[in-house]
MIVEXNU-334034 format. One record per residue: x, y, z of N, C-alpha, C in turn. Coordinates in steps of 0.1 Angstrom, whole numbers, always signed. Layout:
N
PT | X | Y | Z | X | Y | Z | X | Y | Z
...
This chain:
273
PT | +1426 | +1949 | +320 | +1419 | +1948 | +333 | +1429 | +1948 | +344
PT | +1441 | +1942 | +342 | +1451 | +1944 | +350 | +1454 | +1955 | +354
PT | +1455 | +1959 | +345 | +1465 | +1977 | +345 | +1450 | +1984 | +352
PT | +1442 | +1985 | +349 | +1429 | +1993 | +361 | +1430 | +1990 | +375
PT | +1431 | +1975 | +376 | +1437 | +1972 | +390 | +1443 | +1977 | +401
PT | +1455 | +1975 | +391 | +1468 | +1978 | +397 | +1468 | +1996 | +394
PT | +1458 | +2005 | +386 | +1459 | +2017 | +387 | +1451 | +2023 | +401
PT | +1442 | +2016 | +403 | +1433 | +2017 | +414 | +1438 | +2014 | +428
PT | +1445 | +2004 | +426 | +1450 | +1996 | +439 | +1461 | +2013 | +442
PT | +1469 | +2017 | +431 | +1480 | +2032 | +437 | +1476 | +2040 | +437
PT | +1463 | +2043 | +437 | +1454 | +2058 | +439 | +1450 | +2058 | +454
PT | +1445 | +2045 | +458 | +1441 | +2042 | +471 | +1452 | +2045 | +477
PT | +1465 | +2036 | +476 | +1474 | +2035 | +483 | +1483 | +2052 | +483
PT | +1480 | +2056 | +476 | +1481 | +2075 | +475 | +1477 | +2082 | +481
PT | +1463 | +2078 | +480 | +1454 | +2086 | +489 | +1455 | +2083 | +505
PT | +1455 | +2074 | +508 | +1460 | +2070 | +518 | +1475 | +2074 | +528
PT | +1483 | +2077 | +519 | +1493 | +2084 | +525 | +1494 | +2102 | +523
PT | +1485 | +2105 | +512 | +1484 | +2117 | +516 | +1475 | +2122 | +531
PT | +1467 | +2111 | +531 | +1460 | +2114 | +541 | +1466 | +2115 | +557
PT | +1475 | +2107 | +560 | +1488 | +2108 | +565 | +1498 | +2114 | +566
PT | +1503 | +2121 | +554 | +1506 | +2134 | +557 | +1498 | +2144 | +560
PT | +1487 | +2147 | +558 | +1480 | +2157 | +563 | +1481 | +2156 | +576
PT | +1480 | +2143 | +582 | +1479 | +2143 | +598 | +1493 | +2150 | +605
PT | +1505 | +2144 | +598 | +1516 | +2149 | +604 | +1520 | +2162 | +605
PT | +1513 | +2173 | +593 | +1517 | +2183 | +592 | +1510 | +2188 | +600
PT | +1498 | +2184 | +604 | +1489 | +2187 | +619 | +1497 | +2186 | +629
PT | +1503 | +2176 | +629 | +1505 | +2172 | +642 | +1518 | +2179 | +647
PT | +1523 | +2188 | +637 | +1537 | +2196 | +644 | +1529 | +2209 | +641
PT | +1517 | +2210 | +645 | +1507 | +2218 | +650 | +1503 | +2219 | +663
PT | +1503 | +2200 | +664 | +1492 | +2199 | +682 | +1500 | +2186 | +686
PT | +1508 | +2184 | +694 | +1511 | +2176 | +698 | +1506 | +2167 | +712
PT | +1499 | +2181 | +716 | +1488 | +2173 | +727 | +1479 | +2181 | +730
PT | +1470 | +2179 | +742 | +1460 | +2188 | +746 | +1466 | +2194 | +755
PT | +1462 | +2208 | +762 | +1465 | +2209 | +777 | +1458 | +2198 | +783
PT | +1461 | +2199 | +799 | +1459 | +2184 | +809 | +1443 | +2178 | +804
PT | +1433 | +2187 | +809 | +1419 | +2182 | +803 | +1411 | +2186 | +795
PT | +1420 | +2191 | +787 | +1415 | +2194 | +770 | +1407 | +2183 | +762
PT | +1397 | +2185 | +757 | +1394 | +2175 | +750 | +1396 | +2181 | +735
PT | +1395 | +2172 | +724 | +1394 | +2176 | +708 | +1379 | +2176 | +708
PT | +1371 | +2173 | +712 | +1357 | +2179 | +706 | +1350 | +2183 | +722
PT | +1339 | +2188 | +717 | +1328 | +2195 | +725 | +1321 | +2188 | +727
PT | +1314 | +2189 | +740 | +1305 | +2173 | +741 | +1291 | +2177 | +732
PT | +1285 | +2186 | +717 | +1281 | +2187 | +708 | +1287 | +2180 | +702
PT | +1298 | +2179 | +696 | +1306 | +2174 | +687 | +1306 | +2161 | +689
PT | +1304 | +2153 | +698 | +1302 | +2142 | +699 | +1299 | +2132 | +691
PT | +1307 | +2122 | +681 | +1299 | +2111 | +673 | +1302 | +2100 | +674
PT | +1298 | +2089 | +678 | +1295 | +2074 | +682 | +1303 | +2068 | +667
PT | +1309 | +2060 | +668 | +1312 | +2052 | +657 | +1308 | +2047 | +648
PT | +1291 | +2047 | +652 | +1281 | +2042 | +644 | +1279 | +2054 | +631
PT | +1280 | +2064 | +633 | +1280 | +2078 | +629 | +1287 | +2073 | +613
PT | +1298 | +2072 | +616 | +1305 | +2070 | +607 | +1303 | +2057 | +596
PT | +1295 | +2047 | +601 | +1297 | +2037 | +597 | +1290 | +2033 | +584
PT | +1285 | +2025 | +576 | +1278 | +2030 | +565 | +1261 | +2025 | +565
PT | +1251 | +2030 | +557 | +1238 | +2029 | +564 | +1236 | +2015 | +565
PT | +1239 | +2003 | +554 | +1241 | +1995 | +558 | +1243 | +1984 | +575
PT | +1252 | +1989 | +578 | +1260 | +1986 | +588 | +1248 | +1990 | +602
PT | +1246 | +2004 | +598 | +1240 | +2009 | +615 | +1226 | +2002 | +612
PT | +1223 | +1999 | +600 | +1209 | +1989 | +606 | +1210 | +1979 | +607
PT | +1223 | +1973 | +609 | +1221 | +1957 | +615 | +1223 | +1959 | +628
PT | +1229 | +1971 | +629 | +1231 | +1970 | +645 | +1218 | +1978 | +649
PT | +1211 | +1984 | +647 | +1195 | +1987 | +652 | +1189 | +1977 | +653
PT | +1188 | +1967 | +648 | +1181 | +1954 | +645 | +1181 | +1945 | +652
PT | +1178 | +1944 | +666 | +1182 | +1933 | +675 | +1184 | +1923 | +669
PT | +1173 | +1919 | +663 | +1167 | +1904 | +656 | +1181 | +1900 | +646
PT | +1190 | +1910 | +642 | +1201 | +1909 | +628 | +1212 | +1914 | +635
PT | +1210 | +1919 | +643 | +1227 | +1925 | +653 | +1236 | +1909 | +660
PT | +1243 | +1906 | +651 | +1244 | +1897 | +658 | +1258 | +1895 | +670
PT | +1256 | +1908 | +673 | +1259 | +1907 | +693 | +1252 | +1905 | +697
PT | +1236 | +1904 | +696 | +1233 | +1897 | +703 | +1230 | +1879 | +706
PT | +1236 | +1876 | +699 | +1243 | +1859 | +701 | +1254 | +1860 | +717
PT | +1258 | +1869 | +715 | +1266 | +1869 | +727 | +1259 | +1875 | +737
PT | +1252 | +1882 | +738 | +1243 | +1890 | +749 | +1237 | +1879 | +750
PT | +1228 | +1871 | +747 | +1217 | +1860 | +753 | +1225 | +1849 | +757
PT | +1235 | +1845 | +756 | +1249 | +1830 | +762 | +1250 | +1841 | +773
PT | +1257 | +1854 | +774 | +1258 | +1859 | +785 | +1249 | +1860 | +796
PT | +1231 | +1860 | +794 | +1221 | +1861 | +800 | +1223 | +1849 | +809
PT | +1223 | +1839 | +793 | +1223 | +1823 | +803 | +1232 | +1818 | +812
PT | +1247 | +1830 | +813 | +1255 | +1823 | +822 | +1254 | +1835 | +834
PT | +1244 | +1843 | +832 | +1247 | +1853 | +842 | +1233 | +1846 | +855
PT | +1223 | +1837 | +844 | +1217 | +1831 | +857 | +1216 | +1815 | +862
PT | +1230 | +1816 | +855 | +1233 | +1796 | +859 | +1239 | +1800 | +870
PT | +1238 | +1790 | +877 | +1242 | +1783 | +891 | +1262 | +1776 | +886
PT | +1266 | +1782 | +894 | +1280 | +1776 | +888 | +1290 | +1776 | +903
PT | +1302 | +1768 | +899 | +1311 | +1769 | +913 | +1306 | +1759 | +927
PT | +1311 | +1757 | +933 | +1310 | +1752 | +945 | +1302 | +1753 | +957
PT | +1293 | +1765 | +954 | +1288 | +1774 | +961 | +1277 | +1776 | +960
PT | +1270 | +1769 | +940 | +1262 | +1769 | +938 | +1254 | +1780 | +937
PT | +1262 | +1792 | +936 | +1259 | +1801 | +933 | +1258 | +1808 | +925
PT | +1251 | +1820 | +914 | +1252 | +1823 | +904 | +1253 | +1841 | +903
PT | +1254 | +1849 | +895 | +1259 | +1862 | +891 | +1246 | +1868 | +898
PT | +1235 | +1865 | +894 | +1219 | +1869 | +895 | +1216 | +1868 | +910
PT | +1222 | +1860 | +917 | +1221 | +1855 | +935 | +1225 | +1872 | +942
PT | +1237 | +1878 | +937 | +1241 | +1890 | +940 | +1239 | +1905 | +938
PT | +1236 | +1899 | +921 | +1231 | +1910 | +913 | +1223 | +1910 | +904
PT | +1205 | +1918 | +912 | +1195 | +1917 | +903 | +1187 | +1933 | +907
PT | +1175 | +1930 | +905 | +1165 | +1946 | +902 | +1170 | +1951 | +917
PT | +1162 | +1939 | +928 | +1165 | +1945 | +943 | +1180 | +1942 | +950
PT | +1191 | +1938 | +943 | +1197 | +1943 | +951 | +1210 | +1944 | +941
PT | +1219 | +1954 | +948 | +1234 | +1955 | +935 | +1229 | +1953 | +922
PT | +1214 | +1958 | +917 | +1213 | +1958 | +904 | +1225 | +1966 | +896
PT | +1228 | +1959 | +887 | +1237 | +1963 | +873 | +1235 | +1975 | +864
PT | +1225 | +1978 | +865 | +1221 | +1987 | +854 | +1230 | +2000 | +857
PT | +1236 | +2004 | +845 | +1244 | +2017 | +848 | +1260 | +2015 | +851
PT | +1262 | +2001 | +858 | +1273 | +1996 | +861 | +1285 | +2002 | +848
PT | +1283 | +1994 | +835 | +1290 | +1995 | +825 | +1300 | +2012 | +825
PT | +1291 | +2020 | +825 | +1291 | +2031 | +819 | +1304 | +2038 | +828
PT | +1308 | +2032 | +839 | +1320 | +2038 | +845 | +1335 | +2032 | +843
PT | +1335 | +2019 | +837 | +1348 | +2011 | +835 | +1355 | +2018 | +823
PT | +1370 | +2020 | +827 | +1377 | +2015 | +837 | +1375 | +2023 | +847
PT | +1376 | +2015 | +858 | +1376 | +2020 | +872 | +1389 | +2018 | +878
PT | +1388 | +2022 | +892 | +1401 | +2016 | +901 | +1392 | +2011 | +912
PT | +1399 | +1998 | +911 | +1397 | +1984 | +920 | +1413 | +1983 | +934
PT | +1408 | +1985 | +946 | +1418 | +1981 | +951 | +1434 | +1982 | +945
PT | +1434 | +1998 | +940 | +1448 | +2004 | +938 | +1455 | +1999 | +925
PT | +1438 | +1993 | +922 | +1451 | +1995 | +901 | +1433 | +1995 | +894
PT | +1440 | +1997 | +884 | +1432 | +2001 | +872 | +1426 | +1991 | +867
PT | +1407 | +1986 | +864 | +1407 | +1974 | +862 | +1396 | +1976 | +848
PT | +1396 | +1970 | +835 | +1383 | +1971 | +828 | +1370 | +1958 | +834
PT | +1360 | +1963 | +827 | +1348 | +1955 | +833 | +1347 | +1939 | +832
PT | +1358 | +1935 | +822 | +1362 | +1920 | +820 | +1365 | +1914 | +834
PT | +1377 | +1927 | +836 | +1386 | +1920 | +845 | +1380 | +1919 | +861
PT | +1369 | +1929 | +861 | +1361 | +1930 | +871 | +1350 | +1916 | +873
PT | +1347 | +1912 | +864 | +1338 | +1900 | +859 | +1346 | +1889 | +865
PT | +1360 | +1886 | +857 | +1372 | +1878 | +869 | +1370 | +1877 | +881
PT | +1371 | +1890 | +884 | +1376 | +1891 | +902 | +1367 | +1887 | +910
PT | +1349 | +1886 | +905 | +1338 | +1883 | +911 | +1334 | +1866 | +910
PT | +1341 | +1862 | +900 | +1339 | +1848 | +895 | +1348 | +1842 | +907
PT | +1361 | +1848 | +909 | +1371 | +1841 | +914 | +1370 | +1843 | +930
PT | +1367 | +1857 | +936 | +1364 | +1857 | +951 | +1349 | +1852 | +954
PT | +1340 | +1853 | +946 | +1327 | +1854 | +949 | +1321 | +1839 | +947
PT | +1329 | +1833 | +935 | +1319 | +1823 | +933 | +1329 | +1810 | +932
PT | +1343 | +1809 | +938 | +1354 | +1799 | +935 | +1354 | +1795 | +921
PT | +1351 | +1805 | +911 | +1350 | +1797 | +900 | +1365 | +1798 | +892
PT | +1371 | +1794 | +885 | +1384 | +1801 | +879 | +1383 | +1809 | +867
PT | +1386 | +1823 | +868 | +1384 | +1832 | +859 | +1384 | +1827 | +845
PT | +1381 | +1833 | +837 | +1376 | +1829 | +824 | +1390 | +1835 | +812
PT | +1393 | +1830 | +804 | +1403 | +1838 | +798 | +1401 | +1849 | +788
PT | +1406 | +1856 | +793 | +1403 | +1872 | +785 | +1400 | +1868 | +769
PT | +1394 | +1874 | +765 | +1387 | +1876 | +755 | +1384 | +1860 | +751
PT | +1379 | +1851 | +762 | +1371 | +1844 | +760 | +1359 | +1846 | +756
PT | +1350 | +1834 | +745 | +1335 | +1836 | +745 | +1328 | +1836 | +759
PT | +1333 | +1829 | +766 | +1322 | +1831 | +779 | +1323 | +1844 | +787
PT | +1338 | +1852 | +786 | +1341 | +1862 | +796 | +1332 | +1875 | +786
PT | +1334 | +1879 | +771 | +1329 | +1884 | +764 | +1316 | +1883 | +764
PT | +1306 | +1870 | +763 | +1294 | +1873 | +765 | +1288 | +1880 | +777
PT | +1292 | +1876 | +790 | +1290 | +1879 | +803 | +1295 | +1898 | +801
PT | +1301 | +1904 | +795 | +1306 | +1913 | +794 | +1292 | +1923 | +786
PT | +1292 | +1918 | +776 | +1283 | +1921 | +767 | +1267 | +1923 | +775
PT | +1265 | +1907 | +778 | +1252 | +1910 | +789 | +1253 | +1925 | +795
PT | +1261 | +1925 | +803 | +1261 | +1933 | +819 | +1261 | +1949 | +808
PT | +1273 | +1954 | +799 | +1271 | +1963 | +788 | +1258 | +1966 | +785
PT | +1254 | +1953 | +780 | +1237 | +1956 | +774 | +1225 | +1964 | +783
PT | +1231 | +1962 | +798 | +1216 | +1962 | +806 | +1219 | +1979 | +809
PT | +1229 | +1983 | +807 | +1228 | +1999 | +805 | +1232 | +2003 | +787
PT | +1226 | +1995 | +784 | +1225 | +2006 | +767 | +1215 | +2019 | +772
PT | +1224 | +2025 | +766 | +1215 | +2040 | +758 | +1219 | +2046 | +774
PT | +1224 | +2046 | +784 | +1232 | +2052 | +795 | +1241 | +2059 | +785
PT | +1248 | +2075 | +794 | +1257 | +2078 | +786 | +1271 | +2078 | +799
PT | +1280 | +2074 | +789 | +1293 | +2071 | +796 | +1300 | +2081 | +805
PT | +1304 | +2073 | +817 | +1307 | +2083 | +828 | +1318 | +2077 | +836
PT | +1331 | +2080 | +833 | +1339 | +2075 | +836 | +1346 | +2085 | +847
PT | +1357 | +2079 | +859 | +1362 | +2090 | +867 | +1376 | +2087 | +863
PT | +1383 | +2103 | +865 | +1399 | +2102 | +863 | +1401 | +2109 | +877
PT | +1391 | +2113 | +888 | +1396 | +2120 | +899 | +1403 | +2110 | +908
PT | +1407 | +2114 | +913 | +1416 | +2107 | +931 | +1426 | +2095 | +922
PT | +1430 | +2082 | +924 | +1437 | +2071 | +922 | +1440 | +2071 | +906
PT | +1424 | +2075 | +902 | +1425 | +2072 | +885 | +1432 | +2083 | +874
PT | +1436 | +2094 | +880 | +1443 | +2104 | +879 | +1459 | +2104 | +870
PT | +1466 | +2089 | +877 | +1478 | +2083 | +869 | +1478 | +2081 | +859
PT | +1467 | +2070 | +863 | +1461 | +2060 | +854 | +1454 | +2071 | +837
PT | +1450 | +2080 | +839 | +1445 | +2087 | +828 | +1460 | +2096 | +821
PT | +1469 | +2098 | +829 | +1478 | +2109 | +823 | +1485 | +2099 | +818
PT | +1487 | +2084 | +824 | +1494 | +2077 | +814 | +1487 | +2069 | +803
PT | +1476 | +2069 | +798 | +1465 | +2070 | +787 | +1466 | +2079 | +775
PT | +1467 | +2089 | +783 | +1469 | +2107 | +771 | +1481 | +2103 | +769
PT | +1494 | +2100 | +774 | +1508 | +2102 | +770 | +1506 | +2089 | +758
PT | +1499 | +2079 | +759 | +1497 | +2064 | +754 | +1495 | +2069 | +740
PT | +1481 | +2079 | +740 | +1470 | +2081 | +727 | +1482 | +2090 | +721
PT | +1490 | +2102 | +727 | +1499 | +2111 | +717 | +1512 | +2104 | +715
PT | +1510 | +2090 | +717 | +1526 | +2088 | +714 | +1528 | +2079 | +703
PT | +1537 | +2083 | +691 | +1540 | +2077 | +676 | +1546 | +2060 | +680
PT | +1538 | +2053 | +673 | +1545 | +2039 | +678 | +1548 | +2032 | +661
PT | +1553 | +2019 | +659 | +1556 | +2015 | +647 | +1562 | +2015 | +638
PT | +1562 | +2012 | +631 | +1573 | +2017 | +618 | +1565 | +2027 | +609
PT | +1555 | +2028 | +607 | +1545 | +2039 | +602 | +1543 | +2052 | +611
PT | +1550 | +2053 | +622 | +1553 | +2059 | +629 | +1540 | +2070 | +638
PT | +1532 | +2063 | +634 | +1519 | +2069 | +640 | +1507 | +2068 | +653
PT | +1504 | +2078 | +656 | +1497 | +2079 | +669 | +1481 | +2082 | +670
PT | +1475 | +2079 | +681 | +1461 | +2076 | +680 | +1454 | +2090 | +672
PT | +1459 | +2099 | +678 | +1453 | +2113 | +678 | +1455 | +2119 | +662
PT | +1464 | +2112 | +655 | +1464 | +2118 | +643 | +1453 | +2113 | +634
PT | +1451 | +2098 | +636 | +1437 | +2094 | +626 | +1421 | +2101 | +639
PT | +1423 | +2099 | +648 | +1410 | +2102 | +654 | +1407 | +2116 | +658
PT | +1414 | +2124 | +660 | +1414 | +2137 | +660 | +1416 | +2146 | +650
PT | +1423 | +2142 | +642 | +1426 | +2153 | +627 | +1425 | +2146 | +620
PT | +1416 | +2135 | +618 | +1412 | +2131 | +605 | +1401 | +2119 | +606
PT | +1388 | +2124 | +616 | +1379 | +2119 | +616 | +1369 | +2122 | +605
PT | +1364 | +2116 | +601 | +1352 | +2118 | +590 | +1359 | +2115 | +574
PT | +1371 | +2111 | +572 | +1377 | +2114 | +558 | +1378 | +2091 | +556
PT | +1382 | +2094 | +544 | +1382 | +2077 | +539 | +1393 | +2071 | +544
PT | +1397 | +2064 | +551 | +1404 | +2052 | +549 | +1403 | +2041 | +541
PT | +1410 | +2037 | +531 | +1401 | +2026 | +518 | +1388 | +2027 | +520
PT | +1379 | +2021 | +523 | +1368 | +2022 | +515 | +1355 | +2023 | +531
PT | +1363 | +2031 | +544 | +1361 | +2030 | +555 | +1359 | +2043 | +561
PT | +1354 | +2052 | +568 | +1356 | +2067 | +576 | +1359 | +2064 | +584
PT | +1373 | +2072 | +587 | +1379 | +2069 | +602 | +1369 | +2079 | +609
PT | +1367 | +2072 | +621 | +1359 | +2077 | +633 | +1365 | +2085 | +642
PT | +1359 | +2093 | +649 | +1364 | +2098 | +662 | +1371 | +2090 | +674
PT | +1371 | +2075 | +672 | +1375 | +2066 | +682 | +1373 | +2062 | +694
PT | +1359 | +2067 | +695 | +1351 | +2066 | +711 | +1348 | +2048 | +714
PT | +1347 | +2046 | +726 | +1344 | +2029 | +734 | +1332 | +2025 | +733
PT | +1323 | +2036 | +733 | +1307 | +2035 | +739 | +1304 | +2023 | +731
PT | +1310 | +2014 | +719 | +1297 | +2002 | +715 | +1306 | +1991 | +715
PT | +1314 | +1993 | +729 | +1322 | +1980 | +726 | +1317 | +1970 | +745
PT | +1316 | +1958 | +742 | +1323 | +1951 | +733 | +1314 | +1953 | +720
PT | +1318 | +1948 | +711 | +1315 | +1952 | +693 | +1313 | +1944 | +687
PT | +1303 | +1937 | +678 | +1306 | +1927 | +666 | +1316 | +1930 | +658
PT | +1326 | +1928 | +651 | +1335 | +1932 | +643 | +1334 | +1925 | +632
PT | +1329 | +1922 | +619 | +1320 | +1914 | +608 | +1339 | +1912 | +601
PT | +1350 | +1919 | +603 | +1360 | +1909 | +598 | +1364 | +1901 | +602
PT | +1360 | +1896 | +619 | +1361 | +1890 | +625 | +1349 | +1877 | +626
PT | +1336 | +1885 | +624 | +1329 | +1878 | +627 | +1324 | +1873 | +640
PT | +1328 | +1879 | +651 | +1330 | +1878 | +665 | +1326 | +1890 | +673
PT | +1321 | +1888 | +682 | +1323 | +1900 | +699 | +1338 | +1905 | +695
PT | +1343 | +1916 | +699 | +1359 | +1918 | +706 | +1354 | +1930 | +713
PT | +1370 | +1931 | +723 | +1371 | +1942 | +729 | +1375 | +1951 | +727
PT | +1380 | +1964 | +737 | +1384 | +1975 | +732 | +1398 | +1968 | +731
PT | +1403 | +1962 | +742 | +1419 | +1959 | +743 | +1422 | +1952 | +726
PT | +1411 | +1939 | +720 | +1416 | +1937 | +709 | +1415 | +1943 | +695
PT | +1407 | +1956 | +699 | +1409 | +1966 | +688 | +1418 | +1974 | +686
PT | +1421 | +1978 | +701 | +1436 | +1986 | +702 | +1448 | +1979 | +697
PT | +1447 | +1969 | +700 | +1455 | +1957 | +689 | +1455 | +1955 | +678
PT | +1448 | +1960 | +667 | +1442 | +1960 | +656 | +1452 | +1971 | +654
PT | +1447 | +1980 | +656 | +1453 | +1994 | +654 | +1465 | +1994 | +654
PT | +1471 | +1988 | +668 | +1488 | +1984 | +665 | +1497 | +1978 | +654
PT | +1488 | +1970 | +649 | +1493 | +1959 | +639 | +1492 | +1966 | +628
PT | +1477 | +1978 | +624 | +1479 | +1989 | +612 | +1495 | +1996 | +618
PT | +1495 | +2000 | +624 | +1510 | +2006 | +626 | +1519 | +2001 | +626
PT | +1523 | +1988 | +625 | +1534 | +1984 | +626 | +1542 | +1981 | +638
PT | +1527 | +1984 | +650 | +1537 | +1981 | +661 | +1532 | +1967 | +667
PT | +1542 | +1961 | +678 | +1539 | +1953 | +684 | +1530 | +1953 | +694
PT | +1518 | +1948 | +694 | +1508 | +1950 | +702 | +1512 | +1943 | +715
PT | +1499 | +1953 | +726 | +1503 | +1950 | +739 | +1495 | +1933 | +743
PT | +1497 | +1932 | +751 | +1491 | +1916 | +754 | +1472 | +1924 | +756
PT | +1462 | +1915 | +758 | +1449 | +1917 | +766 | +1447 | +1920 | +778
PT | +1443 | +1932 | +784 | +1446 | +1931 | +798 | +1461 | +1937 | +805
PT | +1465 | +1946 | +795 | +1472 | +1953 | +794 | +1475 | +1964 | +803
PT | +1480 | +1967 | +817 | +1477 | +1976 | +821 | +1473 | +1992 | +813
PT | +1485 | +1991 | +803 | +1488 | +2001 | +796 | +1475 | +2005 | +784
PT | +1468 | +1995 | +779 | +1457 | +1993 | +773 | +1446 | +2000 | +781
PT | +1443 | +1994 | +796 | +1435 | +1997 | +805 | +1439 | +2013 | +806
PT | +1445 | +2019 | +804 | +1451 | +2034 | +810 | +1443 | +2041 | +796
PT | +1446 | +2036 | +783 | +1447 | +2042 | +774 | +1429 | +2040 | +772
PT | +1424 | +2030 | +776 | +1409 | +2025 | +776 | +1407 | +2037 | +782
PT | +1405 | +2040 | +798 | +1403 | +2053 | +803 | +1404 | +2066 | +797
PT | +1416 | +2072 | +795 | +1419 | +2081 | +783 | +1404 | +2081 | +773
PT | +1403 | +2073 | +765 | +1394 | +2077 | +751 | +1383 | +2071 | +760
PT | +1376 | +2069 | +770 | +1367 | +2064 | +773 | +1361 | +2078 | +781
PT | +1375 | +2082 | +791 | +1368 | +2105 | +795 | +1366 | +2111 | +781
PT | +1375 | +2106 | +769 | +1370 | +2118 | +760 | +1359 | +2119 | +753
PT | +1351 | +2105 | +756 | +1339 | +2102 | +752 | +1324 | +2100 | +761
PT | +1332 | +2108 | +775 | +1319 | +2109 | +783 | +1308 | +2115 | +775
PT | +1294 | +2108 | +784 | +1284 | +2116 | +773 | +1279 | +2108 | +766
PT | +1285 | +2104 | +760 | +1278 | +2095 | +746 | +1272 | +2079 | +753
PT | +1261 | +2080 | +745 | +1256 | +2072 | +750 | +1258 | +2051 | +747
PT | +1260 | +2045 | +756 | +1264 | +2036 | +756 | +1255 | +2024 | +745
PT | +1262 | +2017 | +731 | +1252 | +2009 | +724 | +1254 | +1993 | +723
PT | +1262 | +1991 | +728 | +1267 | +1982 | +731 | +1257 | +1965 | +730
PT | +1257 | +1957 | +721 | +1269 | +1952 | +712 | +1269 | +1961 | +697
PT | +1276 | +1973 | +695 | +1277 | +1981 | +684 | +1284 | +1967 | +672
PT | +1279 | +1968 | +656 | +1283 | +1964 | +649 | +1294 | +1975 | +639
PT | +1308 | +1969 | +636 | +1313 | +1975 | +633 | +1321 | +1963 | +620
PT | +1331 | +1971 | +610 | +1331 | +1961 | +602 | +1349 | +1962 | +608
């Protein structure tokens, strides 16, 4: 019983690096796109969920069993509490008649006042000028739910992000981010998500790498996360040292895969394993 194990455990672990080299031998094929190249056609388009197994995409169909929405409804309740000094609440500024939300999601990252901001950090900046409250800490449960809410109220919107005028840096230093080999495994975004979407990772299909259902349940986690702590995820499979939360560099690279995924429609809280 041993010896099947351990025969099984170096078939995976085989397969897995063949799969790896297939990418590399790609990749002294394509080392990048021209400037606004994309790798698929907005046909070609597939949502994470695509990949995911049938299991999986019907818990996340399932309001009642998705359990993002545990964080979508805490975010409801903090999006119409009364909080701060001011006694003011999210819903006082933004509702149906006025600065309604809806559709909001679907452009982050943006540029805020000459830098690059995701929708978290946007949530911050409204907490802290708007309502004296002290911002929440990144990939807090409260900052994540509130995230998730505001996400939720444009599901099924399809993502529409800008790289024209300011955001323009901010996206060329994203693409240099996504093609560049980091770790001791020496590897880069574009080789699992571009040349080798749809194939097994252990017992997993690597996806095309699109944003649209984040924030995300993550069931190894058991938790909300963001894109920033999945790009962290990803680092740690590589071997590299991940960037902090809130990352400028994260926020650049968020943009990046978030233009290559205009289009698609937003599902947010996607369950993912």
């Amino acid at each position: 019983m041993f010896f099947i194990k351990k025969y099984s455990f170096t078939l995976i672990f085989i397969n897995f690096f063949l799969l790896l080299a297939d990418a590399l031998i790609a990749s002294d094929e394509l080392t990048s796109y021209n400037d606004f190249e994309k790798p698929y056609e907005k046909s070609e388009l597939k949502s994470g969920s695509y990949f995911s197994r049938e299991e999986t995409r019907a818990i996340e169909q399932d309001e009642f069993e998705n359990p993002g929405m545990i964080w979508v409804e805490r975010g409801s309740e903090l999006f119409n509490m009364k909080m701060g000094n001011k006694g003011g609440s999210c819903f006082s500024c933004h509702n149906k008649d006025n600065n309604s939300l809806y559709g909001v999601a679907t452009s982050y990252p943006k540029v805020y006042k000459n830098k690059l901001i995701n929708l978290e950090q946007k949530i911050n900046i409204c907490l802290k000028n708007n309502m004296s409250i002290e911002p929440y800490l990144l990939e807090s449960d409260n900052l994540l739910s509130l995230s998730s809410f505001i996400t939720y109220a444009s599901k099924g919107l399809p993502m529409n992000v800008s790289i024209e005028g300011e955001a323009e840096k901010y996206f060329k230093r994203g693409k240099e981010l996504y093609f560049e080999r980091i770790g001791q495994m020496n590897l880069a975004c574009y080789q699992c998500h571009d040349n080798l979407a749809g194939n097994y990772l252990r017992a997993e299909k690597i996806s095309q790498g699109h944003v649209n259902g984040f924030p995300s349940y993550l069931m190894r986690w058991e938790k909300i996360a963001s894109v920033h702590r999945r790009f962290q995820f990803c680092n740690n499979q590589a071997r590299a040292e991940p960037l902090k939360i809130g990352h400028k560099d994260y926020n650049a690279l968020q943009l990046y895969i978030a233009w290559r995924g205009n289009g698609l429609l937003l599902e947010s809280p996607s369950v993912r394993r």
